[in-house]
C-alpha positions in Angstrom: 11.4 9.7 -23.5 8.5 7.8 -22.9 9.6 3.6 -22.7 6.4 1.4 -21.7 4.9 -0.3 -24.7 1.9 1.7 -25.5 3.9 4.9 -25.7 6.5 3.2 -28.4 6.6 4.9 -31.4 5.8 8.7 -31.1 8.2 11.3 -32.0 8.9 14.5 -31.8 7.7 16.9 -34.4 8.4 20.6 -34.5 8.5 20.8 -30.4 4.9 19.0 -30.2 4.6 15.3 -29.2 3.3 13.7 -32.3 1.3 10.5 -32.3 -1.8 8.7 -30.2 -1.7 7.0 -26.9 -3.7 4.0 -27.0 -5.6 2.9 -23.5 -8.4 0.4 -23.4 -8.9 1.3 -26.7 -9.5 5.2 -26.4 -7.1 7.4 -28.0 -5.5 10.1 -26.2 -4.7 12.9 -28.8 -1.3 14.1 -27.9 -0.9 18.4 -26.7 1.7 21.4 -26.7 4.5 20.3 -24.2 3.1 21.2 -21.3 3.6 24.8 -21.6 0.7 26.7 -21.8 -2.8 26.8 -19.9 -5.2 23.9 -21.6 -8.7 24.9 -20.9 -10.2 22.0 -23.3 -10.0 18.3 -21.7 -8.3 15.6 -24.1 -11.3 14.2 -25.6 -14.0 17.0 -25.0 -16.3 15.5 -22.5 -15.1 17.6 -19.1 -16.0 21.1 -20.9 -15.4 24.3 -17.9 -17.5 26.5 -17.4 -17.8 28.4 -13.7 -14.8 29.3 -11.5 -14.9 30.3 -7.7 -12.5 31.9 -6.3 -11.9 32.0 -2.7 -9.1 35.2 -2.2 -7.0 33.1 -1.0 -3.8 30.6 -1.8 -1.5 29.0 -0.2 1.7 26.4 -1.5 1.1 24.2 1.5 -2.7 23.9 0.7 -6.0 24.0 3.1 -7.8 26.6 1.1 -10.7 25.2 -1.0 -11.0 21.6 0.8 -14.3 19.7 0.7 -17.0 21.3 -1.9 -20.9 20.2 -1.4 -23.9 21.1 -3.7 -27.0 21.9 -2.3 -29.6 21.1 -5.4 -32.5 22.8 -3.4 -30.9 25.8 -3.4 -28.2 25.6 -6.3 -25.6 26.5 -3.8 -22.2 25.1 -3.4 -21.0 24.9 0.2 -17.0 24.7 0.6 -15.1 23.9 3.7 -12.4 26.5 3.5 -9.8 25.6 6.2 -7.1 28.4 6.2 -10.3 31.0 7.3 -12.1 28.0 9.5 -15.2 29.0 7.8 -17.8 27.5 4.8 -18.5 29.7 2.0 -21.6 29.5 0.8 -22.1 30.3 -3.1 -25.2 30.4 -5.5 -24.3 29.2 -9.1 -28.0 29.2 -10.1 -26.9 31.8 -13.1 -24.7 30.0 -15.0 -25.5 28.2 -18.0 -24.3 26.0 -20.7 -21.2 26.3 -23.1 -20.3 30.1 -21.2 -18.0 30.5 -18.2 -19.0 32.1 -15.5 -17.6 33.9 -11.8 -19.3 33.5 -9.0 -19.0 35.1 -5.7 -19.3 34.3 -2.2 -23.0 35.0 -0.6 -21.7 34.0 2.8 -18.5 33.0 5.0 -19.8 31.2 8.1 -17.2 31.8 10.8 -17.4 28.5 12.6 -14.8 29.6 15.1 -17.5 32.0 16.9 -20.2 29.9 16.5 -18.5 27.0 18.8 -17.9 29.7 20.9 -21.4 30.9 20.9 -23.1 27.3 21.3 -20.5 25.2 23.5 -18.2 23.4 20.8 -14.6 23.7 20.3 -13.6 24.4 16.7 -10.6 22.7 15.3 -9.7 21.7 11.8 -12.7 22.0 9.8 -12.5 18.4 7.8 -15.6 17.7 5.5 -19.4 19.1 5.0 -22.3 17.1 3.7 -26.2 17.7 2.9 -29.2 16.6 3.4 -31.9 17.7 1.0 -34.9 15.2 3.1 -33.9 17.1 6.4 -33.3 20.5 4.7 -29.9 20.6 6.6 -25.8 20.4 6.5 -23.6 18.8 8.4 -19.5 19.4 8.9 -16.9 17.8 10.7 -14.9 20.0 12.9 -12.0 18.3 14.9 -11.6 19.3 18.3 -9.2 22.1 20.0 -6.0 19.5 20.4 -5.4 16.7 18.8 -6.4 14.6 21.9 -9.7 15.8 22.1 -13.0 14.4 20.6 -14.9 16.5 17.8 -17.9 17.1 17.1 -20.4 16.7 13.8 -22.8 20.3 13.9 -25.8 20.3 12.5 -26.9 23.8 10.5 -29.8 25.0 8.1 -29.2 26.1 4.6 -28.2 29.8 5.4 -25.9 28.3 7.8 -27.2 28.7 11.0 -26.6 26.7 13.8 -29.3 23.7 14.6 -27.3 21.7 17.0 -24.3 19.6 17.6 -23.3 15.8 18.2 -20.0 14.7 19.8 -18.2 12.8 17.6 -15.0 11.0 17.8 -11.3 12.3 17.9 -10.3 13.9 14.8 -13.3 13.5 12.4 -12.1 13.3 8.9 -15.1 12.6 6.7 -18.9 13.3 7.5 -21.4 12.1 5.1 -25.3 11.1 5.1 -26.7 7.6 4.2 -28.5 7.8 0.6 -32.0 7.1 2.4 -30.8 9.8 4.9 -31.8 7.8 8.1 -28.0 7.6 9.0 -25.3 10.7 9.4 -21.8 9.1 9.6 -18.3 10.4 10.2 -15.1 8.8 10.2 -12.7 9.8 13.2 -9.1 9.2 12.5 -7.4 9.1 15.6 -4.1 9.9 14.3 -0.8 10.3 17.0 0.2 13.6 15.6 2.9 14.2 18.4 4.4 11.4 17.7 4.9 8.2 20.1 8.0 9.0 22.3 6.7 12.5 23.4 6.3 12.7 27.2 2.5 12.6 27.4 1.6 12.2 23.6 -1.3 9.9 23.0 -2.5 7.4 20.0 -5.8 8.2 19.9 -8.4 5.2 19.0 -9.5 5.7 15.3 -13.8 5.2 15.2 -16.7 5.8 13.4 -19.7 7.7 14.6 -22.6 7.1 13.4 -25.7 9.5 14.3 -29.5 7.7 14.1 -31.6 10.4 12.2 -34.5 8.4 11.2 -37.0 10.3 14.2 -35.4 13.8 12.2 -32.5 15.5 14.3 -34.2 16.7 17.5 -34.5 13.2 18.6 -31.5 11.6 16.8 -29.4 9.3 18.8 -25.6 9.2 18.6 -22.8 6.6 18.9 -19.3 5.7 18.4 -17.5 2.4 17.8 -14.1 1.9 17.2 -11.9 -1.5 16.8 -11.7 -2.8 20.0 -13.0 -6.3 19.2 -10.6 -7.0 17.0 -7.7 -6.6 19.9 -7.1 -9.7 21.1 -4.3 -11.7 20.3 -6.4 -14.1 17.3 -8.0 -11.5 15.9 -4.9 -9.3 15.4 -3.1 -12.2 14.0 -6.2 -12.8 11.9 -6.2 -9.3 10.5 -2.4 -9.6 9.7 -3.3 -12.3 8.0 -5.6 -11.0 6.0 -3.4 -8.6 4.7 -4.5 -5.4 7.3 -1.1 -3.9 8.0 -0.4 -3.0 11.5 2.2 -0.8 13.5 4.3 -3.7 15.3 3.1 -4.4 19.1 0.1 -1.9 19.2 -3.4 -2.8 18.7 -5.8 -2.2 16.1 -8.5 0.0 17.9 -5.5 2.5 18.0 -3.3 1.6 15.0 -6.2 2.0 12.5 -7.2 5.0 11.7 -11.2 5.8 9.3 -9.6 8.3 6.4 -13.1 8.3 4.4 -16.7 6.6 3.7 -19.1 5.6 1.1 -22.0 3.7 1.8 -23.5 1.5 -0.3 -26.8 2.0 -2.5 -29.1 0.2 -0.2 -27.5 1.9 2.3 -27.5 -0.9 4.6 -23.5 -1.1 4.6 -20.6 1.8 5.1 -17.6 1.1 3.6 -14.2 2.8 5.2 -10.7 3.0 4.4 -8.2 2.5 6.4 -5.7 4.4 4.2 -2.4 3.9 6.2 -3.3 -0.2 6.9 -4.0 -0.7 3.3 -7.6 -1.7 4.4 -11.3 -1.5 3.7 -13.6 -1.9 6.8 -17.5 -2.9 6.2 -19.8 -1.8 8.6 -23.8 -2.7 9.2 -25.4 0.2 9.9 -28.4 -1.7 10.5 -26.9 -3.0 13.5 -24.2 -0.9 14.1 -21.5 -3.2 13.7 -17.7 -3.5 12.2 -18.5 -6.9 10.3 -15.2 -7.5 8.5 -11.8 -5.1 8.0 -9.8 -6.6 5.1 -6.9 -5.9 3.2 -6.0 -4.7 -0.7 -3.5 -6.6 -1.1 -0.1 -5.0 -3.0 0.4 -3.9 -6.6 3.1 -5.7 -8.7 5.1 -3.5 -10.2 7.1 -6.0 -11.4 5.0 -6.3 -14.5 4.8 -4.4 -17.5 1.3 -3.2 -17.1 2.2 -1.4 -14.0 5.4 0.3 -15.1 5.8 3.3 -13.6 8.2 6.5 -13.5 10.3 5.8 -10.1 13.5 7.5 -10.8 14.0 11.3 -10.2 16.3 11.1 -13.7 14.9 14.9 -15.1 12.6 12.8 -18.1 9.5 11.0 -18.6 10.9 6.8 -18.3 8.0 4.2 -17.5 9.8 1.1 -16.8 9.2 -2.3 -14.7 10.5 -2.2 -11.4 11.0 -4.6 -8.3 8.6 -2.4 -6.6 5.3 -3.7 -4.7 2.6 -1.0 -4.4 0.8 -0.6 -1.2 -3.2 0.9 -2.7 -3.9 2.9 0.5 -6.9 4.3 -0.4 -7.9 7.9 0.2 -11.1 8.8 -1.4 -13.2 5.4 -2.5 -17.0 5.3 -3.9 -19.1 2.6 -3.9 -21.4 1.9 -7.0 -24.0 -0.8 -8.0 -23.2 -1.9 -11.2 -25.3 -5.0 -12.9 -26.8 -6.3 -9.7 -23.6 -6.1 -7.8 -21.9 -3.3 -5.6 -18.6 -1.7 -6.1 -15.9 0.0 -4.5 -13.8 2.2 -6.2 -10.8 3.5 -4.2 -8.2 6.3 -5.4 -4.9 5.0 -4.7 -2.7 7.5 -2.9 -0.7 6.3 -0.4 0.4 7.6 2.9 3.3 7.6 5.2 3.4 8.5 8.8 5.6 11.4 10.0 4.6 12.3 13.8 7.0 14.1 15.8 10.1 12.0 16.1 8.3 8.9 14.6 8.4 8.4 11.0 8.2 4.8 8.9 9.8 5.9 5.7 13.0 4.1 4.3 14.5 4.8 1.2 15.4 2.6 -2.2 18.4 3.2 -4.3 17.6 1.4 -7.3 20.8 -0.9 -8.7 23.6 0.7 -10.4 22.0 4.1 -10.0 21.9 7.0 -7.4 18.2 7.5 -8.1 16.1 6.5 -4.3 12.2 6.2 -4.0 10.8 6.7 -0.6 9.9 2.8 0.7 7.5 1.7 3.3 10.2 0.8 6.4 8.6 -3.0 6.7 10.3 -3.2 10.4 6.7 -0.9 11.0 4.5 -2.8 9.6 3.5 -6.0 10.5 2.3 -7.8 6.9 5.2 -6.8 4.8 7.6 -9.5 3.2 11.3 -9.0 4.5 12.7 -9.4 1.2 9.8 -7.2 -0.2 10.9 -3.4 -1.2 7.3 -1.7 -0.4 6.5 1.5 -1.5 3.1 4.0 -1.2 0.0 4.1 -3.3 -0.7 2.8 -6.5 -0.7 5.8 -8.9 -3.9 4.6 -10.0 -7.8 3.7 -9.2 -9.1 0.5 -8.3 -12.2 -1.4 -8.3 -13.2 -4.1 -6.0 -15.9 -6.4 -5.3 -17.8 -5.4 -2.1 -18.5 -8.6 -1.1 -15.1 -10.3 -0.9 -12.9 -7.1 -1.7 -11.2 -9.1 -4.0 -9.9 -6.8 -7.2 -11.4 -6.7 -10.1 -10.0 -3.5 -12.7 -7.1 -1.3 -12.0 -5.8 1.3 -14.0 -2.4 0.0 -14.3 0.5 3.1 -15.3 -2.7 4.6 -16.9 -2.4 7.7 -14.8 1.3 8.4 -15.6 0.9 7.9 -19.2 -1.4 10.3 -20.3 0.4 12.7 -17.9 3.7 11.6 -19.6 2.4 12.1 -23.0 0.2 15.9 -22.5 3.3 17.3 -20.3 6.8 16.0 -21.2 8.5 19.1 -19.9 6.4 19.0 -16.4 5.2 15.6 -15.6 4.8 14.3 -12.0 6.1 17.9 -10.6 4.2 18.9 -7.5 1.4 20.5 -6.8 3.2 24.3 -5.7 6.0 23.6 -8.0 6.8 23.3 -12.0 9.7 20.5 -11.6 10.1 17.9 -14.1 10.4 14.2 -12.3 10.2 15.8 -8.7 7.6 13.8 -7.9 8.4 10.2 -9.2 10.8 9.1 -6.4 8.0 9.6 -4.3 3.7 8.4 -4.9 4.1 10.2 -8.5 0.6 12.1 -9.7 -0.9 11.1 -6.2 -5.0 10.0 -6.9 -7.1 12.0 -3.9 -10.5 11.8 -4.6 -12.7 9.4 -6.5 -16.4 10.0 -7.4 -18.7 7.9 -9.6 -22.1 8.8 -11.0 -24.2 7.5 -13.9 -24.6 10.2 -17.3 -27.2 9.2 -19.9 -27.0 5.3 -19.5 -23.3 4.7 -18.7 -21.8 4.9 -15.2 -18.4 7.2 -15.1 -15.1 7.2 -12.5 -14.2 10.7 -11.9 -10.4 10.9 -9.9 -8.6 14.0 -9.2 -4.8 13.9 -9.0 -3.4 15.8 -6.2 0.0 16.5 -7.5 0.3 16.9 -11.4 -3.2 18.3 -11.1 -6.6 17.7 -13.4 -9.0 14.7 -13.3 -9.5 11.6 -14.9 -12.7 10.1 -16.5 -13.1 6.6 -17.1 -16.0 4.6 -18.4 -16.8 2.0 -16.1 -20.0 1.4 -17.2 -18.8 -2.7 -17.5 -16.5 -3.6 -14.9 -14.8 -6.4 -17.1 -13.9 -3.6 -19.8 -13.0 0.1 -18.4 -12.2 2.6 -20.6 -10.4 5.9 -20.6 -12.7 8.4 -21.6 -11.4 11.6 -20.7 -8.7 14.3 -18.8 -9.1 17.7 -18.1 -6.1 19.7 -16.6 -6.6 23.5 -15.6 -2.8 24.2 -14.3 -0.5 26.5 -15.7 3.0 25.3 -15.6 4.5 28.3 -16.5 3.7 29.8 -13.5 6.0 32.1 -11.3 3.7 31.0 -8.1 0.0 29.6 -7.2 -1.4 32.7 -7.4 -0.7 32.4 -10.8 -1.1 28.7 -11.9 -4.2 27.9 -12.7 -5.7 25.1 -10.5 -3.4 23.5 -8.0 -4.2 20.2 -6.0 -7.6 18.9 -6.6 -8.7 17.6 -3.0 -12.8 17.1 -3.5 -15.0 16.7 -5.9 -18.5 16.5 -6.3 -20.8 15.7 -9.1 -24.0 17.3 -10.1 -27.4 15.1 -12.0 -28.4 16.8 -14.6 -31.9 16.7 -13.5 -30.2 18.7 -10.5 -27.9 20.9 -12.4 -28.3 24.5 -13.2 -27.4 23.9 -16.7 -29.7 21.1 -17.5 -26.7 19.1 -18.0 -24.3 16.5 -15.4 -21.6 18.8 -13.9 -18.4 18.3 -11.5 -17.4 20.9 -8.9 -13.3 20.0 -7.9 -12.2 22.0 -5.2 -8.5 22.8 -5.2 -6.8 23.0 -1.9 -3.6 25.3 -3.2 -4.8 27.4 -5.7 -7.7 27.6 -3.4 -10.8 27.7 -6.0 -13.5 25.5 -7.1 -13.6 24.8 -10.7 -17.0 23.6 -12.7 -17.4 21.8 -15.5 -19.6 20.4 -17.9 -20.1 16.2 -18.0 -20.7 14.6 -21.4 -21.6 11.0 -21.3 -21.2 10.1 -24.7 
């Protein structure tokens, strides 16, 4: 079954995996084979205790997106994208150690308001809140793909306020922690593809919306790449490790997936998932200072085993593999004096029309594949270098220099390994052993970090086998497991009936904020199309 080092030696006993999994010292207490519907978290610390459900599911996802909470109020505000609308939801009632349902106080139809006050209403991406204001912000993405969005500004019963333009496709929208800056980060992605007869490659950006006067007389702007288009500063971005679609230029190849900005809020952090790159930008002066690559994840070595063949069983191994991080989510966290990023490796290919850059890999003496990075399409991959996407882990990096400084190595696939032997790495609509593994595995979406009575916690939600991880990464130099909570029933027949399915966003709760008295995590998932909540214990 299970072949990397610190799963040797646990057996089978009476149909339940006998035996302790040993990470960074933390035991992981082995579970029933993946059958059944495990409310309680491995070590006890991610406790549920509220459920919301939306009405609504769907295998392809786009339910419950993007889930904000509103500590004014005690309101949760969730960007639901299959009904274009945000529900708004009080969970002032619940309380500690007794699970509770809540139900919607309001959908707000953001279709009809665009109509009603001169926007046009796209995708809606991402929401935010701004408790110094007293207002909310979402992203909605124009009405084609071509066209710029805009960032609307509401009050806390969701009316409409007003509305900035934005770039094309915003992605992420997000306030500054001393609220003087609203930012979004506009992907610009060429989603007809490149050969279509009139199909464009829109510029990716990041507008950034000057709040400090209050909104009526904020100021709005947008800035994209194009200073790093010339012919030296491409090369020197290659260089760096920033990978970039042969003969096309960065202000259109590079594409702002997500922010965090940094405690002082004097910096924005943004990845750049599909070029494997973080950009740093000065909101004091409004500038892209530096865009700089994550380097690539040897798989090679026996700390980063990982499951790549599609072989129907649970088989961490070394492999001639180099991971590409391409970050989704990331966080940024002081931490002893010094900030932090912490990214959630995912991994993403591109698939746009006709266009797509995704080889295959049979591995040697096998028929197994694993989809591979085609490195003809990137400029920054090694010839001789088999490539493939994400990391199946988190990361933490050093602001400053964006040099590495913890991953979580195969972590992620073996405590999945271990809890579900008979369902690991299936998908996130489907119970299929291994279905996953030729591809980006358990698939890392979001990452959130917050401190809980003294120590600082990772929180990452995995899009495909489902639940979320708790580390402890209180001291950079020694992170710890400290917890997994999974929600899914693998058993089954459909999503309507499997428990939580793809955790997108998450969002965590102060306990000085909390209804409960207590830290608490809301994780929205985007198939099964409800928001769970549960309970944080720090110790």
């Amino acid at each position: 079954m299970l072949k990397s080092k610190a799963i040797l030696g646990l057996a089978m006993a009476g149909g339940v995996l006998a035996g302790t999994l040993q990470l960074s010292g933390t035991s992981v207490l082995a579970k029933n084979e993946a059958q059944i519907l495990q409310e309680e978290s491995v070590n006890g610390k991610l406790s549920y205790i509220g459920n919301y459900q939306t009405g609504m599911s769907n295998k392809d996802g786009g339910i419950a997106e993007i889930v904000k909470y509103n500590k004014d109020n005690q309101k949760m505000y969730l960007v639901n994208g299959a009904a274009q609308s945000v529900d708004i939801v009080s969970i002032a009632n619940m309380t500690s150690n007794k699970k509770t349902e809540f139900k919607i106080d309001t959908r707000l139809d953001i279709t009809a308001m665009g109509q009603a006050h001169g926007f046009a209403s796209g995708d809606i991406t991402s929401i935010d809140i701004n408790t110094n204001e007293k207002i909310i912000a979402i992203a909605v993405q124009g009405a084609t793909y071509k066209d710029h969005g805009s960032i609307v500004i509401l009050n806390y019963e969701g009316k409409y306020i007003k509305h900035f333009e934005a770039g094309v496709q915003p992605d992420m929208v997000t306030f500054s922690h001393d609220y003087k800056y609203l930012l979004s980060a506009n992907e610009g992605e060429p989603r007809e593809g490149y050969a279509v007869a009139g199909a464009t490659d829109p510029k990716g950006s990041i507008t950034i919306i000057d709040i400090k006067k209050g909104v009526d007389k904020a100021t709005a702007q947008t800035i994209g790449f194009d200073k790093f288009d010339s012919k030296e500063a491409r090369a020197a971005l290659v260089e760096n490790g920033v990978l970039l679609k042969p003969n096309t230029a960065p202000s259109v190849d590079l594409e702002p997936e997500y922010i965090s900005v940094s405690d002082n809020s004097h910096y924005a952090y943004v990845s750049l998932q599909e070029a494997n790159s973080v950009a740093t930008i000065d909101l004091k002066t409004q500038e892209i200072v530096s865009v700089k690559g994550l380097g690539f994840k040897d798989h090679n070595v026996e700390e980063n085993a990982l499951d790549a063949l599609k072989d129907g069983q649970v088989n961490l191994t070394a492999q001639n593999l180099y991971g590409t991080y391409m970050p989704d989510g990331i966080a940024s966290q002081k931490i002893g004096g010094k900030q932090y990023i912490f990214t959630a490796n995912e991994g993403d290919g591109r698939e746009w029309g006709e266009y797509e850059d995704t080889g295959s890999y049979t591995f040697p003496g096998t028929s197994f594949k694993i989809d591979t990075i085609l490195n003809t399409e990137r400029d920054g991959l090694e010839a001789d270098k088999t490539y493939i996407y994400g990391s199946r882990s988190f990361s933490i990096w050093d602001a400053g220099t964006m040099e590495q400084v913890y991953d979580s190595g195969s972590d992620f696939e073996k405590v999945t390994g271990e809890l579900y032997p008979e369902a690991f790495n299936s998908s996130n609509n489907k119970t299929e052993l291994d279905s996953r593994s030729g591809k980006k595995g358990p698939e890392p979406e979001d990452i959130k970090v917050m401190k809980v009575n003294g120590k600082t916690f990772a929180f990452i939600g995995l899009e495909r086998t489902g639940g979320i991880m708790m580390y402890d990464v209180t001291n950079v130099e020694n992170v710890k497991f400290h917890d997994y909570v999974n929600l899914r029933d693998f058993t089954g027949t459909d999503v309507s009936s499997s428990g939580d399915l793809a955790p997108e966003g998450l969002c965590l709760i102060e306990a000085k904020d909390s209804p409960t008295g207590k830290p608490l995590m809301l994780v929205a998932n985007e198939v099964s199309g409800n928001v769970r909540v549960f309970e944080i214990s720090g110790r």
